[in-house]
ZAKOLVO-955778 format. One record per atom (N, C-alpha, C): atom name; x, y negated, z; residue number from 1. Coordinates in pm, 1 decimal. Layout:
   site          X          Y          Z   pos
     CA          X          Y          Z   NUM
...
//
This chain:
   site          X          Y          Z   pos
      N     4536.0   -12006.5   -32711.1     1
     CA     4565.3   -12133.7   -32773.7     1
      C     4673.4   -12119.4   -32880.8     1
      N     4777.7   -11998.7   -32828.3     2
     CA     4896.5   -12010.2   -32944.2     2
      C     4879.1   -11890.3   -32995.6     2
      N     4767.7   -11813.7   -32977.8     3
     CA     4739.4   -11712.7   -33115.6     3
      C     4814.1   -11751.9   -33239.6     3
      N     4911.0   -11662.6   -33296.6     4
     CA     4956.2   -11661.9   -33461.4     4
      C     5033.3   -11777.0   -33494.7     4
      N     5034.6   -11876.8   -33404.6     5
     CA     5131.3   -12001.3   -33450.6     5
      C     5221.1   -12010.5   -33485.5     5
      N     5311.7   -11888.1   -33561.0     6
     CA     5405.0   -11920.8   -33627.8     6
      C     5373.9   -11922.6   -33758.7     6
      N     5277.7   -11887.9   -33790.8     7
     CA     5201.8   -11883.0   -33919.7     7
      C     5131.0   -12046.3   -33954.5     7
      N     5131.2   -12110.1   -33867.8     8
     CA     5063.4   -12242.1   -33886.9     8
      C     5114.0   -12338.6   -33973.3     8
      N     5069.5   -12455.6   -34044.4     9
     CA     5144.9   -12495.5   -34135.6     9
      C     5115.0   -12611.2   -34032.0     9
      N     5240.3   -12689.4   -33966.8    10
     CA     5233.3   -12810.7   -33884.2    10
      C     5240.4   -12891.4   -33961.7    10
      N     5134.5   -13011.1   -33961.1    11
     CA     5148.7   -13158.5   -34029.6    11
      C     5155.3   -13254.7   -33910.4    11
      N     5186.6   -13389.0   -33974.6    12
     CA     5140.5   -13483.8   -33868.6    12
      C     5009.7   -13508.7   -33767.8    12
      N     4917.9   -13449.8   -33865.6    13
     CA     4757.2   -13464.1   -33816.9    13
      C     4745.3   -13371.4   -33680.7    13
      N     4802.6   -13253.0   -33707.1    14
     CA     4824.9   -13105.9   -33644.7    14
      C     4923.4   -13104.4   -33517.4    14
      N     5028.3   -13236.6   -33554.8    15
     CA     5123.6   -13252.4   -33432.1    15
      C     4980.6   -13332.6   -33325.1    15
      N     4946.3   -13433.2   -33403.4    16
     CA     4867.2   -13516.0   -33302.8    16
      C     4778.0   -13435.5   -33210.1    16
      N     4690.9   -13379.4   -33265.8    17
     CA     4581.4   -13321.0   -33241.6    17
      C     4637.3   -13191.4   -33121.1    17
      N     4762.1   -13153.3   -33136.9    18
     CA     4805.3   -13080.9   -33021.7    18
      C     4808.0   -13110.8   -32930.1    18
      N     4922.4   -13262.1   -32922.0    19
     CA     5007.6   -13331.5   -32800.5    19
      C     4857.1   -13381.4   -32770.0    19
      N     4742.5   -13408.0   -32806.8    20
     CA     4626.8   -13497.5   -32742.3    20
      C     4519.8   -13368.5   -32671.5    20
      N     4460.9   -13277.5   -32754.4    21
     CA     4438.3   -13158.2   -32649.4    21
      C     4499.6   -13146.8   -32544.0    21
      N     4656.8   -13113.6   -32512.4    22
     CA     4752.2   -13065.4   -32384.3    22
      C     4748.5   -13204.9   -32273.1    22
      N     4730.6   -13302.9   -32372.4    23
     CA     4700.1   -13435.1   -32260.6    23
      C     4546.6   -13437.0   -32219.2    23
      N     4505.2   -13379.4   -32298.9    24
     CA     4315.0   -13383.3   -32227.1    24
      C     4306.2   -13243.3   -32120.1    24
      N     4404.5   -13134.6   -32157.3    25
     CA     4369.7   -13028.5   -32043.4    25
      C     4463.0   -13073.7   -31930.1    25
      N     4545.9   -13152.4   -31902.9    26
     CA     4620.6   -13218.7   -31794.3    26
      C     4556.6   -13285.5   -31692.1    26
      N     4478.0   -13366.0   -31804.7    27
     CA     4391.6   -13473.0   -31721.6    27
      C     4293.3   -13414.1   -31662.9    27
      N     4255.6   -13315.4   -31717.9    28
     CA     4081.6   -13235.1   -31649.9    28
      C     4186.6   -13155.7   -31514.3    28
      N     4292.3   -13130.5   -31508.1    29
     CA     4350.8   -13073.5   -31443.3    29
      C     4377.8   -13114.0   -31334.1    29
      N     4443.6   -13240.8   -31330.9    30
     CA     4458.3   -13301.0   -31223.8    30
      C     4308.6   -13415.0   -31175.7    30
      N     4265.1   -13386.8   -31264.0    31
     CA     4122.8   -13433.6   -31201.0    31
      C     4149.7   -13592.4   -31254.3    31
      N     4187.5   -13643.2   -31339.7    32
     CA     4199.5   -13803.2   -31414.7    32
      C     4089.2   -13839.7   -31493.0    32
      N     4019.4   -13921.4   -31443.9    33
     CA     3927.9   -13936.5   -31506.5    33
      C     3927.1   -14002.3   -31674.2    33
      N     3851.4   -14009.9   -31730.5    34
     CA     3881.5   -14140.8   -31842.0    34
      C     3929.4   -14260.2   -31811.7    34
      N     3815.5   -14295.1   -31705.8    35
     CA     3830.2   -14490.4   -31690.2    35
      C     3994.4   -14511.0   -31661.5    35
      N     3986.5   -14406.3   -31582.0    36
     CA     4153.7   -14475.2   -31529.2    36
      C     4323.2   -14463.2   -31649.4    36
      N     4331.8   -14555.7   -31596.0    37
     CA     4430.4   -14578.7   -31685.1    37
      C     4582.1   -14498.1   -31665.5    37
      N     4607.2   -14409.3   -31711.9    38
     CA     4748.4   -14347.1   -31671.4    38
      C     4838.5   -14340.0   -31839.8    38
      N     4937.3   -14366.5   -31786.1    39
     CA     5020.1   -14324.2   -31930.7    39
      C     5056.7   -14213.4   -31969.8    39
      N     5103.3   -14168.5   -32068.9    40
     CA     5137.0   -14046.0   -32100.8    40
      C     5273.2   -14005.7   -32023.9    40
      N     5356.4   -14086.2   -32003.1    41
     CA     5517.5   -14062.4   -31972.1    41
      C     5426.0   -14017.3   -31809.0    41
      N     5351.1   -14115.6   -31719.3    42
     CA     5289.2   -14070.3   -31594.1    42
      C     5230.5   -13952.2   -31569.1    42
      N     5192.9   -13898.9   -31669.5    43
     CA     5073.0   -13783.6   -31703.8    43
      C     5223.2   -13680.5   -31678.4    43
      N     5315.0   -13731.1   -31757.8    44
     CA     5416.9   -13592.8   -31765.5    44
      C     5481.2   -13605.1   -31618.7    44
      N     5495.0   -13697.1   -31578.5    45
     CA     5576.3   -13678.7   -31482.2    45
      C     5494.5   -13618.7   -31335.8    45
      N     5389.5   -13655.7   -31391.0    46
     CA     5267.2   -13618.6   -31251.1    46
      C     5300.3   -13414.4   -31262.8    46
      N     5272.4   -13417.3   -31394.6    47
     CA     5298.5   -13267.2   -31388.2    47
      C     5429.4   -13231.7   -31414.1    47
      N     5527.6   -13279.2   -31441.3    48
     CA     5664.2   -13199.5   -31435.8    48
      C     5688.6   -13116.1   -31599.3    48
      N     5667.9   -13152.3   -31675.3    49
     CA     5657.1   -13072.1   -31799.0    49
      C     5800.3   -13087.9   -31833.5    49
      N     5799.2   -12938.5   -31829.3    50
     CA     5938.0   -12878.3   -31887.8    50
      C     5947.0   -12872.0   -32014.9    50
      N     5832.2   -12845.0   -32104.7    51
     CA     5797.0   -12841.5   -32223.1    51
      C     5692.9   -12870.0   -32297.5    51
      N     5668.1   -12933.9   -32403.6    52
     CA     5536.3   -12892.0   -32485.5    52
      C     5440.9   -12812.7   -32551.4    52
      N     5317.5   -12795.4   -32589.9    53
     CA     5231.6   -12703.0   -32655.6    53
      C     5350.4   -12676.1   -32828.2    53
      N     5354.8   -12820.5   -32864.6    54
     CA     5435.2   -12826.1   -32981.4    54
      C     5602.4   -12826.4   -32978.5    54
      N     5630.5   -12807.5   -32898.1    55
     CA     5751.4   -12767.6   -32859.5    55
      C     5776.3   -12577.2   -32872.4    55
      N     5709.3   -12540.3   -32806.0    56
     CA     5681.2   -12379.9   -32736.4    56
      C     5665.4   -12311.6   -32949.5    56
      N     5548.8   -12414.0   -32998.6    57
     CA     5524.3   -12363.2   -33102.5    57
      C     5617.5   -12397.1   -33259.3    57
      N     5722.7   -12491.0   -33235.7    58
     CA     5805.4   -12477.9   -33320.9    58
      C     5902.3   -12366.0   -33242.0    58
      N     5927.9   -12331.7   -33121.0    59
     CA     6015.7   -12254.0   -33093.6    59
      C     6000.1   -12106.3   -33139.5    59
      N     5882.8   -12091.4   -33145.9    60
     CA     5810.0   -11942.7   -33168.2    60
      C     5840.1   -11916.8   -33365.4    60
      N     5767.2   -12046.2   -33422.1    61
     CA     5829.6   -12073.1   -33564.4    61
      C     5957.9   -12010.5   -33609.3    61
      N     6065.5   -12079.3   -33515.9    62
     CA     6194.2   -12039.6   -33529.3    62
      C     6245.1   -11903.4   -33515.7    62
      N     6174.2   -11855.4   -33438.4    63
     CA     6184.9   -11679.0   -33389.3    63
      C     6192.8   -11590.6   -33498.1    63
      N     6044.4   -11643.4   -33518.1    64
     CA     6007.5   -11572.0   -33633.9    64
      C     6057.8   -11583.2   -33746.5    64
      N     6120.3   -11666.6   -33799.1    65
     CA     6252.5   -11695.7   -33902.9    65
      C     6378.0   -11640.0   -33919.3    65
      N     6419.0   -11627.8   -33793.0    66
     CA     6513.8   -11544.0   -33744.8    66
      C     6478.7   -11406.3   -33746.5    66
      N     6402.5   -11344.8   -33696.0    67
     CA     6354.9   -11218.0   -33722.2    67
      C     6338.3   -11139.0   -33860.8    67
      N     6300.3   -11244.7   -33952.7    68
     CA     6228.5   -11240.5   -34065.1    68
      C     6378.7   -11236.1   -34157.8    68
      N     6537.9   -11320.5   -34130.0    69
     CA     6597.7   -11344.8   -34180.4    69
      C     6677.3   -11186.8   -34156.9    69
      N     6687.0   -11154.5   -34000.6    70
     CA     6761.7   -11036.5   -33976.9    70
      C     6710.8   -10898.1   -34074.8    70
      N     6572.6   -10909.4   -34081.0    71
     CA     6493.0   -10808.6   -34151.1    71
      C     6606.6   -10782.3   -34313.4    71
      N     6572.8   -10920.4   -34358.5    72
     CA     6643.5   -10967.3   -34441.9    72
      C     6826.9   -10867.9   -34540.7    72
      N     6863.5   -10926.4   -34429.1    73
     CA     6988.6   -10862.8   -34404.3    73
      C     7016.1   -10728.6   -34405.4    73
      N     6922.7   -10635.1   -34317.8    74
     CA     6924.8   -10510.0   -34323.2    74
      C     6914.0   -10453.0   -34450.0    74
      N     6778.0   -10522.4   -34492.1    75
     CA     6720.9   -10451.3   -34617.9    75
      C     6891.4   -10480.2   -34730.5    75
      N     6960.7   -10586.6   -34716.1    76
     CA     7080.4   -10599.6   -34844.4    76
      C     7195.5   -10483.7   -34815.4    76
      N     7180.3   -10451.1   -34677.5    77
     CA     7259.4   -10360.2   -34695.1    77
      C     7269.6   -10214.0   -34655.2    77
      N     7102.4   -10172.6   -34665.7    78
     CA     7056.8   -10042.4   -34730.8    78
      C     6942.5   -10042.9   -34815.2    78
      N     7003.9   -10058.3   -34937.9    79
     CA     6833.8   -10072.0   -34998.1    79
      C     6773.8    -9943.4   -35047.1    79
      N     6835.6    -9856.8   -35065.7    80
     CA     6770.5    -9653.5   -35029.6    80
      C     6662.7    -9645.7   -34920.9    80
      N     6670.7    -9739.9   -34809.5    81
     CA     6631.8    -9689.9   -34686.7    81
      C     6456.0    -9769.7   -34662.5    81
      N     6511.5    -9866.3   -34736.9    82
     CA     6361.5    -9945.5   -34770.2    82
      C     6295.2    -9943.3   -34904.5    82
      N     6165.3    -9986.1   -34865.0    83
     CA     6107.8    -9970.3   -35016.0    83
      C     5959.7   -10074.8   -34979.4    83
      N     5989.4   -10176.9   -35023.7    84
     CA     5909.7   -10260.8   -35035.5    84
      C     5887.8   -10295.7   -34899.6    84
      N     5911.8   -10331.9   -34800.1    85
     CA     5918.1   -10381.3   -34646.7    85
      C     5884.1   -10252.5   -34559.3    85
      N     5865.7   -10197.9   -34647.3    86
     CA     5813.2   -10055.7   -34557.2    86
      C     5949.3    -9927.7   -34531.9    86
      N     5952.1    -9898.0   -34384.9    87
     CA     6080.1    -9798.0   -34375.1    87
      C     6009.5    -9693.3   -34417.9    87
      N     6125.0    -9627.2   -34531.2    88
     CA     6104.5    -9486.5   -34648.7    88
      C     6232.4    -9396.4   -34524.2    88
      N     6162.6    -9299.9   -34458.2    89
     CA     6221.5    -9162.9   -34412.7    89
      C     6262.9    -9079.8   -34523.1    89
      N     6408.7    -9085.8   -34544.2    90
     CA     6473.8    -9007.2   -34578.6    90
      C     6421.2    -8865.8   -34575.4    90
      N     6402.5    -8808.9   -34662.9    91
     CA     6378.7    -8636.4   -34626.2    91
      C     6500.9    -8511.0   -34633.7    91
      N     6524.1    -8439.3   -34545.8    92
     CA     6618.6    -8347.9   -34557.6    92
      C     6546.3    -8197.0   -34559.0    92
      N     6596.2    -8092.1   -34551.6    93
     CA     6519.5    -7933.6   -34569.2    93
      C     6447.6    -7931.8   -34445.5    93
      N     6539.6    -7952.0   -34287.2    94
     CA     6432.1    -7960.2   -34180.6    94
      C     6340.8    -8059.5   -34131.6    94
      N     6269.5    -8117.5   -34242.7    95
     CA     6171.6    -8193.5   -34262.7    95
      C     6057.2    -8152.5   -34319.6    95
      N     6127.2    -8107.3   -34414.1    96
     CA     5958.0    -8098.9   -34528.8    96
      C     5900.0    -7967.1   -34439.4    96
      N     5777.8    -7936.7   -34506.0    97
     CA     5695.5    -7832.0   -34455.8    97
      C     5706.2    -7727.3   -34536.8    97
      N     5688.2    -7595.7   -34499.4    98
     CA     5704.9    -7455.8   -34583.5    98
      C     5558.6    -7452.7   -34581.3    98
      N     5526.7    -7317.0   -34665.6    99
     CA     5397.4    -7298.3   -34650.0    99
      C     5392.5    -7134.6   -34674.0    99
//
């Protein structure tokens, strides 16, 4: 379900369409039918939700920002050592190959 989601571009449409999936796999879960009428605040409390689908996935967002920022950082303060996002191995004599 959260394959790649930090890559996702969240809109409003995209918030909805989450929080209403995670409320339709709840309900098949606890066995709620349609007809009956339960609220959402009931739905959460029936299950205890510590968190959300869209919760979990702005958190993951954030990770990856952070990660992305530390990357960041490194690269300003060796830029010899990188070369275009890619780590460049230094070469010394007991490296290269003789022939």
């Amino acid at each position: 379900m959260l394959y790649s989601c930090e890559t996702w571009t969240v809109t409003k449409c995209c918030e909805s369409r989450i929080l209403s999936f995670e409320r339709k796999c709840y309900q098949k879960i606890l066995r709620i039918g349609w007809t009956q009428k339960v609220t959402n605040e009931e739905l959460y409390r029936k299950i205890q939700l510590a968190e959300t689908l869209l919760q979990k996935v702005i958190q993951r967002k954030l990770r990856l920002f952070g990660h992305l920022q530390n990357e960041r950082q490194q690269k300003d303060k060796d830029p010899g050592v990188w070369n275009d996002g890619w780590f460049k191995q230094k070469r010394t004599a007991s490296t290269r190959m003789v022939r």
